[in-house]
MARMARTOR-214677 format. One record per residue (C-alpha): residue number from 1; x, y, z; residue in three letters. Coordinates in Angstrom, 2 decimals. Example, Ala and Ser with C-alpha at 12.3 -4.5 7.8 and 13.67 -1.06 7.14 Angstrom:
2
<fipa><num>1</num><u>12.30</u><v>-4.50</v><w>7.80</w><residu>ALA</residu></fipa>
<fipa><num>2</num><u>13.67</u><v>-1.06</v><w>7.14</w><residu>SER</residu></fipa>
***
This chain:
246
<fipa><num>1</num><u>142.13</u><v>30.99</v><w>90.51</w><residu>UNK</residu></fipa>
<fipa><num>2</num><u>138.18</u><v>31.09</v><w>90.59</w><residu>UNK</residu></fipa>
<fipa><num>3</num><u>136.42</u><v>32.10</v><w>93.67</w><residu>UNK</residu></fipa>
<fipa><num>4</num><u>134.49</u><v>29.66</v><w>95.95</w><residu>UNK</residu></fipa>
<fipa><num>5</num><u>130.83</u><v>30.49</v><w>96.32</w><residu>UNK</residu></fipa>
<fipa><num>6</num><u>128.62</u><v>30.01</v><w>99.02</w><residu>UNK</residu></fipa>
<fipa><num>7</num><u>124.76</u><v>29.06</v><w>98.66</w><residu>UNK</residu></fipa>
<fipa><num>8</num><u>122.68</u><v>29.72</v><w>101.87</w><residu>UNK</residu></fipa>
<fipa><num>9</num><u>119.77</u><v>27.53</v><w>103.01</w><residu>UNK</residu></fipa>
<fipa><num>10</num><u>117.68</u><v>27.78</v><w>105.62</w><residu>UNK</residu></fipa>
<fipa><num>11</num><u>119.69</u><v>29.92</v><w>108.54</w><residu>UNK</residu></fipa>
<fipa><num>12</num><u>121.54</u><v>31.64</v><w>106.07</w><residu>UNK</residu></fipa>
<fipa><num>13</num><u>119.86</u><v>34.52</v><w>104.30</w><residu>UNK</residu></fipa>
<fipa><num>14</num><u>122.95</u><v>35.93</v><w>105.41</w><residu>UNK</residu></fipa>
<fipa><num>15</num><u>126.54</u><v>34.96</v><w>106.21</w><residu>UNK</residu></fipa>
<fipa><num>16</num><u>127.65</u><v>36.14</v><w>109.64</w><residu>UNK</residu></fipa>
<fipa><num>17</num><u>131.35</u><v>37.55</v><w>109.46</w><residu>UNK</residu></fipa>
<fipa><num>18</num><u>131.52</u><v>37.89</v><w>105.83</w><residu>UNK</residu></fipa>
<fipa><num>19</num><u>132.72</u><v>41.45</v><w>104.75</w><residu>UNK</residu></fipa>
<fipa><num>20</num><u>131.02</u><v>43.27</v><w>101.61</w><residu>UNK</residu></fipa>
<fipa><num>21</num><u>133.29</u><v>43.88</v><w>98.45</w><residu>UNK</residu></fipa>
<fipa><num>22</num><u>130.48</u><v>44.69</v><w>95.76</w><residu>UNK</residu></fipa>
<fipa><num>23</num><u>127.28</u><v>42.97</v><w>95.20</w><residu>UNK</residu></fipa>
<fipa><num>24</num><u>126.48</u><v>42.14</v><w>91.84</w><residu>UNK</residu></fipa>
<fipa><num>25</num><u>123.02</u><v>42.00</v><w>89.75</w><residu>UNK</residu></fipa>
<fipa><num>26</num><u>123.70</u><v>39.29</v><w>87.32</w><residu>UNK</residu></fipa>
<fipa><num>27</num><u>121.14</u><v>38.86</v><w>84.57</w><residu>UNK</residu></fipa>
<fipa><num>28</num><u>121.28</u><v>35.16</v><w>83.22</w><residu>UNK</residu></fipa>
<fipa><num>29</num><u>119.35</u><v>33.80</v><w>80.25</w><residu>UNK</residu></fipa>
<fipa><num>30</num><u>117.03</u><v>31.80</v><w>82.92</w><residu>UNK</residu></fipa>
<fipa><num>31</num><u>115.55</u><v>34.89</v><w>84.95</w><residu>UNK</residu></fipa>
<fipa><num>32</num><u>116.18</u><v>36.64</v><w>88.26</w><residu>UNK</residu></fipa>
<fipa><num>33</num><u>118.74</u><v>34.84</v><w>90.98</w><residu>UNK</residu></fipa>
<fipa><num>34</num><u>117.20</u><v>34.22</v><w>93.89</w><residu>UNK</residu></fipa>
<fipa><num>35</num><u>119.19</u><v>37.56</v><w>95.65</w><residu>UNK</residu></fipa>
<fipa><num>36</num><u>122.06</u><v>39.52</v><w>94.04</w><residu>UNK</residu></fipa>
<fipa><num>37</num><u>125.13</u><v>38.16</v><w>94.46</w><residu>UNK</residu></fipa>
<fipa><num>38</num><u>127.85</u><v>39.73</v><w>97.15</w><residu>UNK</residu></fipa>
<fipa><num>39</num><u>131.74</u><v>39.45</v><w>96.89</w><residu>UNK</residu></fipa>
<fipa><num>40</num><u>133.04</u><v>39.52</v><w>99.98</w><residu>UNK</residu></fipa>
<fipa><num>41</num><u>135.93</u><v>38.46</v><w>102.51</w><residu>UNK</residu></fipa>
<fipa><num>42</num><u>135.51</u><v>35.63</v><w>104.95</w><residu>UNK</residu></fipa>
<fipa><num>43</num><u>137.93</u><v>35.16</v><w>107.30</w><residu>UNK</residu></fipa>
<fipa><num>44</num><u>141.02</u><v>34.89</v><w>105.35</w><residu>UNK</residu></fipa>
<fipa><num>45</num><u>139.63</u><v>33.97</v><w>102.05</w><residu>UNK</residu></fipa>
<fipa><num>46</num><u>137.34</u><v>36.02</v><w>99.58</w><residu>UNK</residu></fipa>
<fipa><num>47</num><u>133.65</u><v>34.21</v><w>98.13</w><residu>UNK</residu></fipa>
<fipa><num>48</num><u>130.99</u><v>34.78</v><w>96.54</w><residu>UNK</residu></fipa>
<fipa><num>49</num><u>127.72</u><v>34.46</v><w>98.75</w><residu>UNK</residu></fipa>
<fipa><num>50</num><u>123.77</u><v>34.24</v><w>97.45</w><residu>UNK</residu></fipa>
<fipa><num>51</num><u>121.36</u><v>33.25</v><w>99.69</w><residu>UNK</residu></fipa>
<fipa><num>52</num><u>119.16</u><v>30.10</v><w>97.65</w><residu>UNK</residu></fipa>
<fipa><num>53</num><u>115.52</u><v>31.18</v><w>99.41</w><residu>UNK</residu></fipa>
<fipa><num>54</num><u>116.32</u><v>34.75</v><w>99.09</w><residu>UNK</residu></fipa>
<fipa><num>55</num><u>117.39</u><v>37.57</v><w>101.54</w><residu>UNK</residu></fipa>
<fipa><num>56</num><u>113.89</u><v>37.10</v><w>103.48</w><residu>UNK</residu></fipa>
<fipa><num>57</num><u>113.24</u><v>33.51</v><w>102.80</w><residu>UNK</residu></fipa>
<fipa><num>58</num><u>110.63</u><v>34.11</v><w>100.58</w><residu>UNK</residu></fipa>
<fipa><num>59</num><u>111.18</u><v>31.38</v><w>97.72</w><residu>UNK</residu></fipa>
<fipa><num>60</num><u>110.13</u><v>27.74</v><w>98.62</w><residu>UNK</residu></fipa>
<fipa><num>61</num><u>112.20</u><v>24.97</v><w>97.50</w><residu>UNK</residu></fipa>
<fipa><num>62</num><u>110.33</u><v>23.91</v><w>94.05</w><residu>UNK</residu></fipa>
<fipa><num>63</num><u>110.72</u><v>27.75</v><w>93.05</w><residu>UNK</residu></fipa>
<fipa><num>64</num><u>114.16</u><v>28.53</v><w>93.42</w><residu>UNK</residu></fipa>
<fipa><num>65</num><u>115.55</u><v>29.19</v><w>90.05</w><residu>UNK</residu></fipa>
<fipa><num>66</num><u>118.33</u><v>27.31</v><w>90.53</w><residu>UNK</residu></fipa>
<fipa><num>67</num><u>119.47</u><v>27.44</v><w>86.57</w><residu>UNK</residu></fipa>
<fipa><num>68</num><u>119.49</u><v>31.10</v><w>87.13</w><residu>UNK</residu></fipa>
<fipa><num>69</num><u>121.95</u><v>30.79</v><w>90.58</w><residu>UNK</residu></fipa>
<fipa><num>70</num><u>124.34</u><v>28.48</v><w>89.36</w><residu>UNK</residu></fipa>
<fipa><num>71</num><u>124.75</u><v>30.28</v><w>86.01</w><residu>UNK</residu></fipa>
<fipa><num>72</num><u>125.30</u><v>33.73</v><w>87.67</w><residu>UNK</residu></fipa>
<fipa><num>73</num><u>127.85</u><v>31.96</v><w>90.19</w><residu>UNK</residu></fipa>
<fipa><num>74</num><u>129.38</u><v>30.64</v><w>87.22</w><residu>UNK</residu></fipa>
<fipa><num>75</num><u>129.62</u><v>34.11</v><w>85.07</w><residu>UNK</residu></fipa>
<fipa><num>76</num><u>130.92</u><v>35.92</v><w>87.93</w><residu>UNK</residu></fipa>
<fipa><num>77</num><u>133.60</u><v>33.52</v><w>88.52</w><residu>UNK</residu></fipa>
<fipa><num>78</num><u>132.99</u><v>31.10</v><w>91.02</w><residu>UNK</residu></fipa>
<fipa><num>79</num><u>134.84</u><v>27.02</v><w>90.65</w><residu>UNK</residu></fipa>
<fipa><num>80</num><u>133.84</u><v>25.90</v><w>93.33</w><residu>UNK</residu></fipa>
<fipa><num>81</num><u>130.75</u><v>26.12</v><w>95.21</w><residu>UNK</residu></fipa>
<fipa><num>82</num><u>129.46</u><v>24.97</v><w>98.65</w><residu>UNK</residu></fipa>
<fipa><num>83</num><u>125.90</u><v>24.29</v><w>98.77</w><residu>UNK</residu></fipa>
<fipa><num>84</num><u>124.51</u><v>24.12</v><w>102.83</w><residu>UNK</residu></fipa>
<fipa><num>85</num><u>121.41</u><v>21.93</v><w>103.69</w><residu>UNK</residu></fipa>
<fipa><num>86</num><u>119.23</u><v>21.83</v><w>106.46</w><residu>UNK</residu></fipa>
<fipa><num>87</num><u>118.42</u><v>18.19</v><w>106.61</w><residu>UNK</residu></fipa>
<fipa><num>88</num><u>116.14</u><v>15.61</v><w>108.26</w><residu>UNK</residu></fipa>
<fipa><num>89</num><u>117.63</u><v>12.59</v><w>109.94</w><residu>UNK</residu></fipa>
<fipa><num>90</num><u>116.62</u><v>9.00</v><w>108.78</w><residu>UNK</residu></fipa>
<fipa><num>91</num><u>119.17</u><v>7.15</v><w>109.71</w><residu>UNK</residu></fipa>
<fipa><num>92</num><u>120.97</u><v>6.17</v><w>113.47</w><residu>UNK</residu></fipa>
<fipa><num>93</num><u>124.43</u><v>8.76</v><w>112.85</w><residu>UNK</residu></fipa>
<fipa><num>94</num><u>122.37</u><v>11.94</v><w>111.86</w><residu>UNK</residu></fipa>
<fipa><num>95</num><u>121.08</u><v>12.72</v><w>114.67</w><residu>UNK</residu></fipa>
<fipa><num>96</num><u>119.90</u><v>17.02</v><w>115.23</w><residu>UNK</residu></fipa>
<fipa><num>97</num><u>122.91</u><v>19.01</v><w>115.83</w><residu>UNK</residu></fipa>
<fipa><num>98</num><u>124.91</u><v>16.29</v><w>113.41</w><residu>UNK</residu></fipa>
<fipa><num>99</num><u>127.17</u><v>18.15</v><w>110.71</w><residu>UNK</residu></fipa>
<fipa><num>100</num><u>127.95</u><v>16.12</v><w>107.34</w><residu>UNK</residu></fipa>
<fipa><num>101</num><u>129.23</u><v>15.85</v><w>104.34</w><residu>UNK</residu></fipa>
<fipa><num>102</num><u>126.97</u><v>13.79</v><w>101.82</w><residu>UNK</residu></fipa>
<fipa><num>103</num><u>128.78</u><v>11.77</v><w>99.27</w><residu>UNK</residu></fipa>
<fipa><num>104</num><u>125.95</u><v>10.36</v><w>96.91</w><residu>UNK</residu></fipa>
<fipa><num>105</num><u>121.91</u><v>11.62</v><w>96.46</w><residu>UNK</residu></fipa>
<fipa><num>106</num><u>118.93</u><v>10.59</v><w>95.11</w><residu>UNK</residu></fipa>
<fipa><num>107</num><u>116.20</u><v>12.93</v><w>93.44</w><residu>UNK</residu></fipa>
<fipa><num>108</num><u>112.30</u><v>12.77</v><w>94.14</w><residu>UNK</residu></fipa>
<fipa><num>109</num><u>111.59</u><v>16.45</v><w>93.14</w><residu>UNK</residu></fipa>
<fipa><num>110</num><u>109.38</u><v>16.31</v><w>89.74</w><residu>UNK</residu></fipa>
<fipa><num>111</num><u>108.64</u><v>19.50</v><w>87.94</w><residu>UNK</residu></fipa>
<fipa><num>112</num><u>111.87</u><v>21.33</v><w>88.28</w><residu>UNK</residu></fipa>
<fipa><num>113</num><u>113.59</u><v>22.73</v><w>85.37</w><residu>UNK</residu></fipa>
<fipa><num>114</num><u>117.10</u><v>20.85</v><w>85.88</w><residu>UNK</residu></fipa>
<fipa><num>115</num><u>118.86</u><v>21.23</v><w>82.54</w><residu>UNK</residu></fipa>
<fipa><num>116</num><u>120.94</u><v>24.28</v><w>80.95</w><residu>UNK</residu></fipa>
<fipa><num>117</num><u>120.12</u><v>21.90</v><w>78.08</w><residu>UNK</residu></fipa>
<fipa><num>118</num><u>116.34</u><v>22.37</v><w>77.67</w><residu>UNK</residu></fipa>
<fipa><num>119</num><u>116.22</u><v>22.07</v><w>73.08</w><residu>UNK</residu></fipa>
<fipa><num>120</num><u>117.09</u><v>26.22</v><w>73.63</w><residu>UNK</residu></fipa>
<fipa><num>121</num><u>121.19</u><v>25.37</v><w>73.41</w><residu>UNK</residu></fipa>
<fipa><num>122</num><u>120.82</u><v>23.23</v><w>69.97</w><residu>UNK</residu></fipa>
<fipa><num>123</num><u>123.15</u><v>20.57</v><w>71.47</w><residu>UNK</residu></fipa>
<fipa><num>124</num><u>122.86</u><v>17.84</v><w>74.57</w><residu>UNK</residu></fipa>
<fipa><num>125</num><u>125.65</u><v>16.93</v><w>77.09</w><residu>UNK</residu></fipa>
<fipa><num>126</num><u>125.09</u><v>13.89</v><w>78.66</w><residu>UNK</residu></fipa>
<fipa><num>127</num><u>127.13</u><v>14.58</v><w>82.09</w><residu>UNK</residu></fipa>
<fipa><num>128</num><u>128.11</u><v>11.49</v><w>84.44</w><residu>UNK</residu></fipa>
<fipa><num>129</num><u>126.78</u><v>11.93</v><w>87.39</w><residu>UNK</residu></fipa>
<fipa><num>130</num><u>127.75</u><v>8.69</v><w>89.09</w><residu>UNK</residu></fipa>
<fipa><num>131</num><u>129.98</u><v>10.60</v><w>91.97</w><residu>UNK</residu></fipa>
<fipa><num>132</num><u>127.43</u><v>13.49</v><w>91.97</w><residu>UNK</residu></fipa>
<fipa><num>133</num><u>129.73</u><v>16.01</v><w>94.37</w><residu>UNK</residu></fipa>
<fipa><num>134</num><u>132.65</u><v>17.04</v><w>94.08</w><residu>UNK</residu></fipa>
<fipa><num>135</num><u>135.70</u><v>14.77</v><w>95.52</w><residu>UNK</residu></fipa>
<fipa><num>136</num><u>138.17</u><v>17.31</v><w>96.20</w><residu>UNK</residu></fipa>
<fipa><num>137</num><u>136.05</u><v>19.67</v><w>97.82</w><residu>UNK</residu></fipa>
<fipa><num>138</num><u>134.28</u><v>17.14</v><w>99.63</w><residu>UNK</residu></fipa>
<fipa><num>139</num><u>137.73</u><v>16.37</v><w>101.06</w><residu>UNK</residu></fipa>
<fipa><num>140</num><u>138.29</u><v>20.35</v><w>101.79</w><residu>UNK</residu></fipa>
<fipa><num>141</num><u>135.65</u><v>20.52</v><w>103.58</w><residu>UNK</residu></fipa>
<fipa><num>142</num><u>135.99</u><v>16.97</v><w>105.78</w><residu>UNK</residu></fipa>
<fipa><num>143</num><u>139.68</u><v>18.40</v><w>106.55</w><residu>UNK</residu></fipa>
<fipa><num>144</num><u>138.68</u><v>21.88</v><w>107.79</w><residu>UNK</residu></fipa>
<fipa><num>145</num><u>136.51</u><v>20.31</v><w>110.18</w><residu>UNK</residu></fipa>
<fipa><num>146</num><u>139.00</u><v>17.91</v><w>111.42</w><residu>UNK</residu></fipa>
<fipa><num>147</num><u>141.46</u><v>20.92</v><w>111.59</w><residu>UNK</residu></fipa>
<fipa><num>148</num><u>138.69</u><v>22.45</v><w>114.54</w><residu>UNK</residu></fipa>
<fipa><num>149</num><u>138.16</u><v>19.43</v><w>115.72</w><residu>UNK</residu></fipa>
<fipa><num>150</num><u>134.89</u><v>19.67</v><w>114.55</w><residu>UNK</residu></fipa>
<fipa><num>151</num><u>133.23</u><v>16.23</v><w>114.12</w><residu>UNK</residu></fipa>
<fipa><num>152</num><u>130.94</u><v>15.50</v><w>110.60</w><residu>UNK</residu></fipa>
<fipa><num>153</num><u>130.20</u><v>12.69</v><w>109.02</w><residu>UNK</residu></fipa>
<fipa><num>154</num><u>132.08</u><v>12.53</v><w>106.18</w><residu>UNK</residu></fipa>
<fipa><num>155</num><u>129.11</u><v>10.55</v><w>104.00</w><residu>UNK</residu></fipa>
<fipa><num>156</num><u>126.24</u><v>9.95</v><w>103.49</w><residu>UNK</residu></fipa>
<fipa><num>157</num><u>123.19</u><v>9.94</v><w>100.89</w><residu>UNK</residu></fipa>
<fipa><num>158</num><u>120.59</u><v>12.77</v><w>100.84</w><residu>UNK</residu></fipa>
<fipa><num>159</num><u>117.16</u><v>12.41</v><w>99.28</w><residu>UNK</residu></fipa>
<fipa><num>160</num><u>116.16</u><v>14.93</v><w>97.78</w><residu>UNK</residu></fipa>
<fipa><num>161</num><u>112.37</u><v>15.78</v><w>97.79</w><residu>UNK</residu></fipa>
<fipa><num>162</num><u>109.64</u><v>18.42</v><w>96.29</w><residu>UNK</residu></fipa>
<fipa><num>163</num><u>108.52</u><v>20.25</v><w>99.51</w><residu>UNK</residu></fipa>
<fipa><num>164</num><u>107.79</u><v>22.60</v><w>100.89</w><residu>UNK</residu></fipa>
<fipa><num>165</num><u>105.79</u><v>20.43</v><w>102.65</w><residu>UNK</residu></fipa>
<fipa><num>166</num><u>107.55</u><v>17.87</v><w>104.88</w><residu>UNK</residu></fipa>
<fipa><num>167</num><u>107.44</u><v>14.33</v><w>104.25</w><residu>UNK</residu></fipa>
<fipa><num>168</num><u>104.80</u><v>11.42</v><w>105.63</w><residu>UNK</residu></fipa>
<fipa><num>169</num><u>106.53</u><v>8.51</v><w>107.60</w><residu>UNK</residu></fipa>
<fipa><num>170</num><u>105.74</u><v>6.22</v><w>104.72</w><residu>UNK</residu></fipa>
<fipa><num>171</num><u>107.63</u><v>8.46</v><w>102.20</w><residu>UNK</residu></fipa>
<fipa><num>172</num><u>110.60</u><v>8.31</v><w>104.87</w><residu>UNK</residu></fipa>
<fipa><num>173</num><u>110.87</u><v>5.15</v><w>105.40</w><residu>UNK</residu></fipa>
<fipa><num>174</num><u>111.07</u><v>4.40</v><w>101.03</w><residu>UNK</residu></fipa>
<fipa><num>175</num><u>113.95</u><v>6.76</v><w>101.25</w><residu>UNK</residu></fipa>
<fipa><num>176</num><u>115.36</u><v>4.58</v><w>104.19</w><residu>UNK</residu></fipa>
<fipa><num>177</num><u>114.75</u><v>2.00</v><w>101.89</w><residu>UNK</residu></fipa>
<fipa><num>178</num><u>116.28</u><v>3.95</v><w>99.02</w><residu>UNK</residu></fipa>
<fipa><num>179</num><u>119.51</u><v>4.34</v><w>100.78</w><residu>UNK</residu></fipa>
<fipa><num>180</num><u>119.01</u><v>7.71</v><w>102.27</w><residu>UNK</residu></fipa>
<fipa><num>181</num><u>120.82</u><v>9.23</v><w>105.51</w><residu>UNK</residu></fipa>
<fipa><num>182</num><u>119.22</u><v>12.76</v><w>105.56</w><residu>UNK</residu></fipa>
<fipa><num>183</num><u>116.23</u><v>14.28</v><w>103.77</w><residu>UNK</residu></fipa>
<fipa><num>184</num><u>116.02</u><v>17.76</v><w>102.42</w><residu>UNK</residu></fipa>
<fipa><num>185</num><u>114.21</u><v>19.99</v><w>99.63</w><residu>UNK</residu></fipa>
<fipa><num>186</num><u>117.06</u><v>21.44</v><w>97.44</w><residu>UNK</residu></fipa>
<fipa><num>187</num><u>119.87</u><v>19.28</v><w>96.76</w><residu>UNK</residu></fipa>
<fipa><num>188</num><u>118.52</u><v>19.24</v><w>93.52</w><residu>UNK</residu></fipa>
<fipa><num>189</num><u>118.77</u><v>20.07</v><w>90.73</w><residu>UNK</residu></fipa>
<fipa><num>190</num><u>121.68</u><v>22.07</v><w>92.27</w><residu>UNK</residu></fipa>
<fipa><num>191</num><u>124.16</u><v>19.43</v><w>92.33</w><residu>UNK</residu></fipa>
<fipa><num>192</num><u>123.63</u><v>18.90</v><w>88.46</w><residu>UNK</residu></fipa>
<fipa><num>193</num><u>123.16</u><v>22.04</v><w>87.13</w><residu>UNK</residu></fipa>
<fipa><num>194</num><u>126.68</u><v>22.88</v><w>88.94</w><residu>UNK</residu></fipa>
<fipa><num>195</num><u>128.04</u><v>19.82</v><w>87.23</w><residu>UNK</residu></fipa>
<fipa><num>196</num><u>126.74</u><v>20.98</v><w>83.64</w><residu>UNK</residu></fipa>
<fipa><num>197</num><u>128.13</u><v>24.42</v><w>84.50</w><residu>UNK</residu></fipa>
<fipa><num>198</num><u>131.90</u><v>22.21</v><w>84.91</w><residu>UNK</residu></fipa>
<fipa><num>199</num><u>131.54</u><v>23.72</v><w>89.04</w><residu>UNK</residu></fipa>
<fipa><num>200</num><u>133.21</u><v>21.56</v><w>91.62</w><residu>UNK</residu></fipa>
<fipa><num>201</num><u>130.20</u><v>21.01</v><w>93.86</w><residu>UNK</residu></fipa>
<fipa><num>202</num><u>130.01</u><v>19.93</v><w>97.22</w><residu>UNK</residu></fipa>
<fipa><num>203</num><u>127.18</u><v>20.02</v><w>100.36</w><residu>UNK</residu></fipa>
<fipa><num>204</num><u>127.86</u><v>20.81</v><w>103.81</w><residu>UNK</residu></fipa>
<fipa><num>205</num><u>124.54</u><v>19.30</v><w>105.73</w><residu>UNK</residu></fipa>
<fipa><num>206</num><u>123.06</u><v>20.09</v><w>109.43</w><residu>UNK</residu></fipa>
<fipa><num>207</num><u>120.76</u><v>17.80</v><w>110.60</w><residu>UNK</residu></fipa>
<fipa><num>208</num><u>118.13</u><v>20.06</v><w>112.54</w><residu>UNK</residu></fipa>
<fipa><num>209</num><u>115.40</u><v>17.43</v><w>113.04</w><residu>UNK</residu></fipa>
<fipa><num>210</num><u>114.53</u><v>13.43</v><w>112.89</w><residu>UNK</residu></fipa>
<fipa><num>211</num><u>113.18</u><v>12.75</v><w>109.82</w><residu>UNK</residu></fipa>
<fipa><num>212</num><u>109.12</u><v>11.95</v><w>109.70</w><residu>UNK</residu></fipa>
<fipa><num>213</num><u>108.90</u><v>8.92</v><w>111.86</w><residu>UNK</residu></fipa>
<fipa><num>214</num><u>111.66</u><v>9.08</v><w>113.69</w><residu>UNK</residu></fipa>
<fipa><num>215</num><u>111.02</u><v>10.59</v><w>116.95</w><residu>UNK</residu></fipa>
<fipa><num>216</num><u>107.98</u><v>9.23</v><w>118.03</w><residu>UNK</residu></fipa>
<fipa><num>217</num><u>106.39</u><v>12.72</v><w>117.55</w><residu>UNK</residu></fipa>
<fipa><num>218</num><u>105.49</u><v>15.50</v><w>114.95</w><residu>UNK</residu></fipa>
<fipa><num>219</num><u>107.95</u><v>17.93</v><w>113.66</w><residu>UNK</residu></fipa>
<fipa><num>220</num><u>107.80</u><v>21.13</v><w>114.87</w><residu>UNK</residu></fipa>
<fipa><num>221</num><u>109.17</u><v>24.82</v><w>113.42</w><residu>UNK</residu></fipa>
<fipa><num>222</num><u>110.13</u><v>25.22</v><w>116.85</w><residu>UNK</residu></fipa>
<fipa><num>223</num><u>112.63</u><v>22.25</v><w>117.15</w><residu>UNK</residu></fipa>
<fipa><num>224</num><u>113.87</u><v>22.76</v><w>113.84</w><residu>UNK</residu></fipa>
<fipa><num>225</num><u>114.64</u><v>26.29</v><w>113.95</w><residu>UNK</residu></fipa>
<fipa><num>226</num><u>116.71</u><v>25.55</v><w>117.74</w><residu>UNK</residu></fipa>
<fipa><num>227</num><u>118.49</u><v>23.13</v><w>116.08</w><residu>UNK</residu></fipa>
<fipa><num>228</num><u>119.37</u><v>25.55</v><w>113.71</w><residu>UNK</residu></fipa>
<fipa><num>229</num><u>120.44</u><v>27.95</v><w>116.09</w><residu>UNK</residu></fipa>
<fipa><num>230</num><u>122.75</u><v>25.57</v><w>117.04</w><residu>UNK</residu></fipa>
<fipa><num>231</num><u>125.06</u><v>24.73</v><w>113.90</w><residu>UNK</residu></fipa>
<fipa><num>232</num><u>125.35</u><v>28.30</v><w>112.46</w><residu>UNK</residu></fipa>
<fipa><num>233</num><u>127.92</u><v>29.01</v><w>114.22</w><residu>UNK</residu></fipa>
<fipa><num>234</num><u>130.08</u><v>25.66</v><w>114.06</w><residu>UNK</residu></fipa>
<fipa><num>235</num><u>128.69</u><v>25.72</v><w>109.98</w><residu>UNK</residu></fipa>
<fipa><num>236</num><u>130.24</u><v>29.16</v><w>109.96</w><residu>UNK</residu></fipa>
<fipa><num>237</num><u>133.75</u><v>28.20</v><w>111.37</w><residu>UNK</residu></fipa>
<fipa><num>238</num><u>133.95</u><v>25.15</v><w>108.76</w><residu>UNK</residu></fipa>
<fipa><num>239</num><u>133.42</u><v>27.78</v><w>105.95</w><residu>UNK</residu></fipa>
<fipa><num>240</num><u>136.17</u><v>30.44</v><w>107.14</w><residu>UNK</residu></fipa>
<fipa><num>241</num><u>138.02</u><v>27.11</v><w>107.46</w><residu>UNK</residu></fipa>
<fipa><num>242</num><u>137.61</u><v>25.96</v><w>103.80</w><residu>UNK</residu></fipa>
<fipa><num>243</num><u>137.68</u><v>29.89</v><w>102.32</w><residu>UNK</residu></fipa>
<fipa><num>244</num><u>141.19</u><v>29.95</v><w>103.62</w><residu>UNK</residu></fipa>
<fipa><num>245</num><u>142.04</u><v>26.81</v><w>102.49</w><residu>UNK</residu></fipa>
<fipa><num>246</num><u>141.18</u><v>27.19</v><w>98.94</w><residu>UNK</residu></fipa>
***
């Protein structure tokens, strides 16, 4: 059975608790991954881990080679893969501190290469992307949490946008609009690049701040990286949760 991988965001250059195997350089027809890849055990299961901004968050959202990740997850063996987001809040249930599970997205990032199938292939897949995650992981990952009696939303839409800037409380409120829940910077083309690859994709959210416009105040780096502080470690028990389960 194919290993689950694990793609850091923000927070998670590393992944507390997990245990070393190998780590493995991976060269890929689209360039350098964003870190090498590590094998390791967590908890009870064994993943593969790679950190999306790098191991010092150096790369900003629009210059994470994403092609490059999800192929090298893919060669080395990985079905499954968890993608965590560090999200802003639009609407009234994701609230900082809130865990969820996203069920649909839409994509605002321009600019990104987001196709294996770029004319260098000689042959075009149209993929449906209608359900754009993965169902049963989705599930996997709403039932772990329920299993610690860890509350998450187990929905919701994420916008994804170009950063690294943040947004402007007119560009929030379209995505309210839109249909968005939560706002973040690297949703995609992660989600379909995993889908080309035939990778059961799923996102495990923290909401670490109010979207722009929301609060009645500015964002700060200081509120977001508190909030922060406080998921990892409820993030972290979902994870060993879902690594066991699958």
């Amino acid at each position: 059975m194919g290993l689950l991988a694990i793609i850091g965001g923000s927070g998670f250059t590393k992944l507390p608790g997990l245990v070393p195997i190998e780590t493995l350089a991976i060269e890929t027809p689209y360039g350098a991954t964003s870190a090498p890849l590590i094998r390791g055990e967590l908890g009870r299961g064994e993943v593969l881990f790679l950190p999306r901004h790098g191991t010092e968050h150096q790369i900003p959202p629009h210059c994470v080679n994403y092609r490059a990740n999800l192929w090298a997850l893919h060669a080395a063996g990985a079905e499954r893969v968890i993608g965590l987001a560090a999200v802003g809040g639009i609407t009234p249930l994701f609230a900082p501190r809130v865990l969820a599970v996203p069920d649909q997205l839409i994509d605002y990032t321009y600019g990104r290469a987001h196709t294996l199938y770029d004319g260098t292939s000689h042959r075009v897949e149209h993929i449906d992307f209608t359900e754009p995650y993965c169902e049963p992981l989705r599930q996997a990952l709403i039932e772990a949490a329920a299993s610690l009696d860890e509350p998450v939303v187990p929905r919701g839409t994420y916008g994804a946008t170009q950063g690294p800037r943040l947004e402007t409380a007119a560009e929030i409120l379209r995505c309210e609009q839109d249909g968005c829940d939560m706002v973040g910077m690297t949703g995609m083309p992660e989600a379909s690049l995993a889908r080309e690859l035939g990778l059961c994709y799923a996102s495990l959210a923290f909401v670490v701040n109010w979207a722009a416009g929301k609060s009645g105040g500015i964002i700060t780096m200081k509120e977001i990286e508190e909030n922060l502080g406080l998921c990892v470690e409820r993030v972290l028990l979902i994870l060993k949760a879902v690594a066991a389960r699958v």
